[in-house]
C-alpha positions in Angstrom: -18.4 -37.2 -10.4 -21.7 -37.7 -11.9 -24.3 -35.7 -14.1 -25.7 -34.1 -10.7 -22.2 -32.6 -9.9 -21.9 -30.8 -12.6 -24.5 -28.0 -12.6 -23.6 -28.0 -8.7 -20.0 -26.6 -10.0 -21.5 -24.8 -12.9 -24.0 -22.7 -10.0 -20.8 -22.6 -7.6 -18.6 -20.9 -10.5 -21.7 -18.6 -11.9 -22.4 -17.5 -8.4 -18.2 -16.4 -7.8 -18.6 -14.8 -10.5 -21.8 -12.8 -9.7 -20.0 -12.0 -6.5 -17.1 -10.2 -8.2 -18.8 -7.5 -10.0 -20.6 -6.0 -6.8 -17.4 -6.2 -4.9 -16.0 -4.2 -7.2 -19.1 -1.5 -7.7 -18.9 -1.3 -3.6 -15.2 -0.9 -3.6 -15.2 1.4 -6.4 -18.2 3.5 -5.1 -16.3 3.9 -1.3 -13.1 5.3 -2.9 -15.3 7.4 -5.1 -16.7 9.0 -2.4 -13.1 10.0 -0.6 -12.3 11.2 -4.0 -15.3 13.3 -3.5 -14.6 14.2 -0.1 -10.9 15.4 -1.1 -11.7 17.4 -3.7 -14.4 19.5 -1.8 -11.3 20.0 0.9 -8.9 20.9 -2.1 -11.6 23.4 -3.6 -12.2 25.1 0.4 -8.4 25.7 0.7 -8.5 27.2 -2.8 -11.3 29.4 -1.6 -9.6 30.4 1.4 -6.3 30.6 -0.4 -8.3 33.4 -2.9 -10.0 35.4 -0.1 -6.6 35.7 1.6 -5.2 37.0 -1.4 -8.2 39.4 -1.8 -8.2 40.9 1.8 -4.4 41.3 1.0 -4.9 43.4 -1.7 -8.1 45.6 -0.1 -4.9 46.0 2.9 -2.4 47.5 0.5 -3.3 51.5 1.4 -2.6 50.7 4.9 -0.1 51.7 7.3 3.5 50.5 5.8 4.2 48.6 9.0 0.8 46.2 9.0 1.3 45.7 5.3 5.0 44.0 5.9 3.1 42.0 8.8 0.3 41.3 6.2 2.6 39.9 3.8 4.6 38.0 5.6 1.4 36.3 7.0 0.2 35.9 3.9 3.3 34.2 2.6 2.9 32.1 5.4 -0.7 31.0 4.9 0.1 30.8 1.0 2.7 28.0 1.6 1.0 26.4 4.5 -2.1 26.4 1.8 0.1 24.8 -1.4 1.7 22.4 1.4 -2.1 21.3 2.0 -3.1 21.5 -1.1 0.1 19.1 -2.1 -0.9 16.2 0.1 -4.9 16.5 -0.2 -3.5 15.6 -4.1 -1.1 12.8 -3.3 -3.4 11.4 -1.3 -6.2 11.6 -4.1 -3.7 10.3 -6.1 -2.8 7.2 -3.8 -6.5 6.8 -3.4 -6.7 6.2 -7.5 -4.1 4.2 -7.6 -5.5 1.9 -5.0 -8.8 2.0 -6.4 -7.7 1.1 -10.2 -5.1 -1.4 -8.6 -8.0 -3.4 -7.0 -10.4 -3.2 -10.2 -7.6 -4.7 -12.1 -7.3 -7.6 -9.3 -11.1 -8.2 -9.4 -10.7 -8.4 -13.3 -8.0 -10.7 -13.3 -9.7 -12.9 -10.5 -13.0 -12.8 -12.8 -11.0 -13.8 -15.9 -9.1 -16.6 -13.9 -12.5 -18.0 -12.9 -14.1 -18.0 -16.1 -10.8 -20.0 -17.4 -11.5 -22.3 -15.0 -15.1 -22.4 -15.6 -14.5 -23.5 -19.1 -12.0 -26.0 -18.2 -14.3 -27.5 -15.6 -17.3 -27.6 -17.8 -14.7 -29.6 -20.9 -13.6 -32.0 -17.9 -17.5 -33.0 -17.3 -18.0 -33.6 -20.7 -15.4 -35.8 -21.5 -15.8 -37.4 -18.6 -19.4 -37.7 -19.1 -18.9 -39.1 -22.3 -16.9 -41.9 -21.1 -19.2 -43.0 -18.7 -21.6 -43.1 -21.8 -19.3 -45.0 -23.5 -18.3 -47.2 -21.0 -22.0 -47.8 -20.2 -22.1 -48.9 -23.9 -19.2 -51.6 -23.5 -21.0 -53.3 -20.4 -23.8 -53.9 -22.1 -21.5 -56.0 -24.8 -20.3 -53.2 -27.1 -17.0 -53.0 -28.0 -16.1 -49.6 -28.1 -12.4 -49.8 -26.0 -10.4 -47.4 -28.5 -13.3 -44.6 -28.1 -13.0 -45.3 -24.3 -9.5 -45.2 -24.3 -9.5 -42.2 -26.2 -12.1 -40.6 -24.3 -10.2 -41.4 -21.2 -7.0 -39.6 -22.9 -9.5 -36.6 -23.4 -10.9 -36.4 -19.8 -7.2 -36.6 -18.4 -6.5 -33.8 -19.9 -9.3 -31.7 -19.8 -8.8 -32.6 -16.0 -5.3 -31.3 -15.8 -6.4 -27.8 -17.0 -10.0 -27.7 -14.6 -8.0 -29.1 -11.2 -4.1 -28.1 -11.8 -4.0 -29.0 -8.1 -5.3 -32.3 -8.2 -1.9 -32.9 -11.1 0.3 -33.0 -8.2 -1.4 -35.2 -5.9 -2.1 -37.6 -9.0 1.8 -38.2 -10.2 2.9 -40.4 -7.2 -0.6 -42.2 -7.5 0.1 -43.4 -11.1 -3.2 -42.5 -12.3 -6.9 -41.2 -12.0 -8.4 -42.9 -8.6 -11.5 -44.9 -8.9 -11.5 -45.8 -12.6 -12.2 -48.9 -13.4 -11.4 -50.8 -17.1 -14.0 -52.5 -18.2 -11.2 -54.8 -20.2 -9.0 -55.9 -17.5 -5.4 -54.7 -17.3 -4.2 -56.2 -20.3 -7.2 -57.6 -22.2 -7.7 -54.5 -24.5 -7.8 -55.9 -27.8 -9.4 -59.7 -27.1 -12.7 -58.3 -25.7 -13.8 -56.8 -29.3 -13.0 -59.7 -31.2 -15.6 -61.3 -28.7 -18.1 -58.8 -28.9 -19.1 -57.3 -31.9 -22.2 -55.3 -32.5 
């Protein structure tokens, strides 16, 4: 990966996380607007449920006969009404639920990215800094203990930016495409050689 690369990822990770927020305002704003929607429903049937009960009561000085009919009706409708009224509010209640349960998945994902952002961003520096150094030692410096060290740095800072990449790295025996400047086993000779 070069110095190009690098505010490619940074963009890629800004823009993901851009993208979260206005997911979550659309989402949000859709199941706010059912929300709405039920509780005008709730509030008709509590309307209706009140005029009933007020044409009941204007009834009471009539004929014995339609006011047994009229309560029993009423009863009726009253139950039918709080049976409505009952599932409008589980359902507004399931609708929360679902709403708060995806605003705390688009939290989390936004947190995990940001992690990952900051582990990605402490990968490219250390490997960045390598490259410096190593840049350093081919033009006759001997800085092999920084490089190893920064080396030691970067493979860890990798580990945390590409967990994925871990896996597919222990049966290689190592970071592909790396190349020491020193030779396999010719660490500590080189310096002696060249001293600044």
């Amino acid at each position: 990966m070069n110095e190009v690369d690098a505010p490619y990822l940074f963009n890629e990770a800004q823009q993901a996380l851009n993208r979260a927020p206005v997911l979550h305002n659309e989402t949000f704003l859709r199941y706010q607007d059912e929300m709405s929607q039920l509780e005008a429903e709730v509030k008709e049937l509590v309307e209706k449920r009140d005029i009933y009960k007020l044409l009941s009561e204007q009834c009471e000085g009539e004929v014995k006969s339609l006011r047994a009919e009229l309560d029993t009706a009423q009863k009726e409708h009253a139950d039918l009404v709080e049976q409505e009224l009952r599932t409008a509010k589980s359902v507004a209640e399931i609708t929360r639920a679902n709403a708060e349960e995806m605003v705390a998945q688009y939290k989390s994902n936004v947190e995990a990215a940001q992690d990952r952002l900051k582990d990605i961003v402490e990968y490219v520096k250390w490997q960045s800094r390598r490259e410096a150094l190593e840049e350093v030692y081919a033009r006759g410096f001997d800085l092999s203990a920084k490089i190893k060290n920064a080396r030691k740095l970067e493979d860890e800072a990798k580990k945390f930016a590409y967990p994925e990449d871990e896996e597919d790295s222990e049966g290689s025996g190592g970071s592909v495409g790396r190349e020491d400047p020193d030779g396999p086993d010719d660490e500590a000779g080189y310096g002696e050689e060249h001293v600044a």
